[in-house]
C-alpha positions in Angstrom: 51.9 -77.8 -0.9 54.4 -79.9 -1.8 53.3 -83.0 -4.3 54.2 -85.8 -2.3 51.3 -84.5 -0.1 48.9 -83.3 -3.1 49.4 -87.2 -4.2 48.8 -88.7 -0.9 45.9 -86.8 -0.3 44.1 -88.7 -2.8 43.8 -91.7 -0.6 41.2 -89.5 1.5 38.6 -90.2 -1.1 39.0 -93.8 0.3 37.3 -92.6 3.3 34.1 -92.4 0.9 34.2 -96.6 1.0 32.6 -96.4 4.5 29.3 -95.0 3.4 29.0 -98.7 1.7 29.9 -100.3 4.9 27.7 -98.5 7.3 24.6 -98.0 4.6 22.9 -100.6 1.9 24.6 -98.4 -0.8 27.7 -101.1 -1.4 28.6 -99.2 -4.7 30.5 -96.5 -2.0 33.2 -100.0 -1.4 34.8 -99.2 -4.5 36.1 -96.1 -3.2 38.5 -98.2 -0.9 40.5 -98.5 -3.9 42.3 -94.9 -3.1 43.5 -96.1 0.0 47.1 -97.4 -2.2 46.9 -93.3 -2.4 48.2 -92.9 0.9 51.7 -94.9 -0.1 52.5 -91.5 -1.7 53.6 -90.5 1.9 56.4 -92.4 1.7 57.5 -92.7 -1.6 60.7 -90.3 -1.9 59.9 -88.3 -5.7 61.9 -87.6 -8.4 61.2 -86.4 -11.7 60.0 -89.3 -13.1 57.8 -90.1 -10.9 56.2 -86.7 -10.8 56.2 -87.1 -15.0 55.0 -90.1 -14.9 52.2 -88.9 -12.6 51.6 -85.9 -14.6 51.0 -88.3 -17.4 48.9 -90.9 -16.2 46.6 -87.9 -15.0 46.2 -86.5 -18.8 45.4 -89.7 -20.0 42.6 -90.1 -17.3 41.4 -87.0 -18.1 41.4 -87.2 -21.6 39.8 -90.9 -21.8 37.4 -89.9 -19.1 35.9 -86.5 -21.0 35.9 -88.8 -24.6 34.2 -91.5 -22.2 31.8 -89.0 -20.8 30.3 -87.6 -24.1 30.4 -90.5 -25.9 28.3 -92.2 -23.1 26.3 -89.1 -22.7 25.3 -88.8 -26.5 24.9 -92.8 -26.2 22.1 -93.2 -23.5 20.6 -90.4 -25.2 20.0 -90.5 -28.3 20.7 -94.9 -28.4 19.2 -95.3 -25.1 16.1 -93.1 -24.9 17.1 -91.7 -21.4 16.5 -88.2 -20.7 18.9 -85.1 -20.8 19.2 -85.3 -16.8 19.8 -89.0 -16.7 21.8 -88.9 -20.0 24.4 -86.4 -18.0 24.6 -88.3 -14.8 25.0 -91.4 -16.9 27.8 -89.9 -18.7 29.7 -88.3 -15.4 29.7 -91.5 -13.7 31.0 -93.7 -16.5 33.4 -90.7 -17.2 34.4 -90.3 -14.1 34.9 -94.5 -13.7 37.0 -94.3 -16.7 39.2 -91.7 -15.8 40.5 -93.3 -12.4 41.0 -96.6 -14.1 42.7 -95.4 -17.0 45.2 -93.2 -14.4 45.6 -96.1 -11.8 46.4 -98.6 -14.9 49.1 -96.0 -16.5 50.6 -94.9 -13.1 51.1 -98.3 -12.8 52.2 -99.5 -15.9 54.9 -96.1 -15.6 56.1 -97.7 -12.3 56.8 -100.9 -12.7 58.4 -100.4 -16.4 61.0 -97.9 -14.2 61.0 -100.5 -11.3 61.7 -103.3 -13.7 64.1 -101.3 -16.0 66.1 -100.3 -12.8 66.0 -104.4 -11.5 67.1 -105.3 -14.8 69.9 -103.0 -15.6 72.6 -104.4 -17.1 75.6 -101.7 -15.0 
């Protein structure tokens, strides 16, 4: 499967934001966010843009599994929550951190090519 479509895919978790519209459970309208996803369809790739990709998605990962343990160990042993709660606790701000940290560096990737390219002297 080519990456264009791996990337575009993404925007499918944005179908998750209807749970908050159709049920009390408004958290779900954040997933709207991955909707910008689905620009990946369109977007003609080149290297950079699958590097820059590549990186943005090892920086979430990283910053989200530090993010997870650290919040983990936190509500635990600082918060008196129990192992359970401690875990879920920890996945969901892990998981939080992850996608911001890769939407804010596939951004920042993008527009420093975008402006570079505006901006180039030749």
């Amino acid at each position: 499967m080519k990456r264009r479509a791996l990337y575009g895919l993404l925007g499918l978790l944005s179908l998750l934001g209807f749970v908050g519209v159709f049920t009390q459970e408004r958290v779900f309208l954040a997933f709207f966010a991955f909707a910008v996803d689905f620009s990946h369809f369109f977007q003609r790739k080149d290297e950079m843009v699958v590097d820059y990709m590549n990186r943005s998605a090892a920086l979430g990962f990283y910053w989200g599994m530090a993010a997870t343990g650290i919040t983990a160990a936190g509500t635990f042993f600082l918060g008196g929550q129990g192992g359970y709660e401690a875990l879920v606790t920890g996945l969901a701000a892990g998981w939080a951190v992850a996608v911001v940290v890769h939407a804010l560096a596939e951004l920042f990737y993008v527009t420093r090519e975008r402006w570079g390219l505006a901006h180039d002297p030749e």
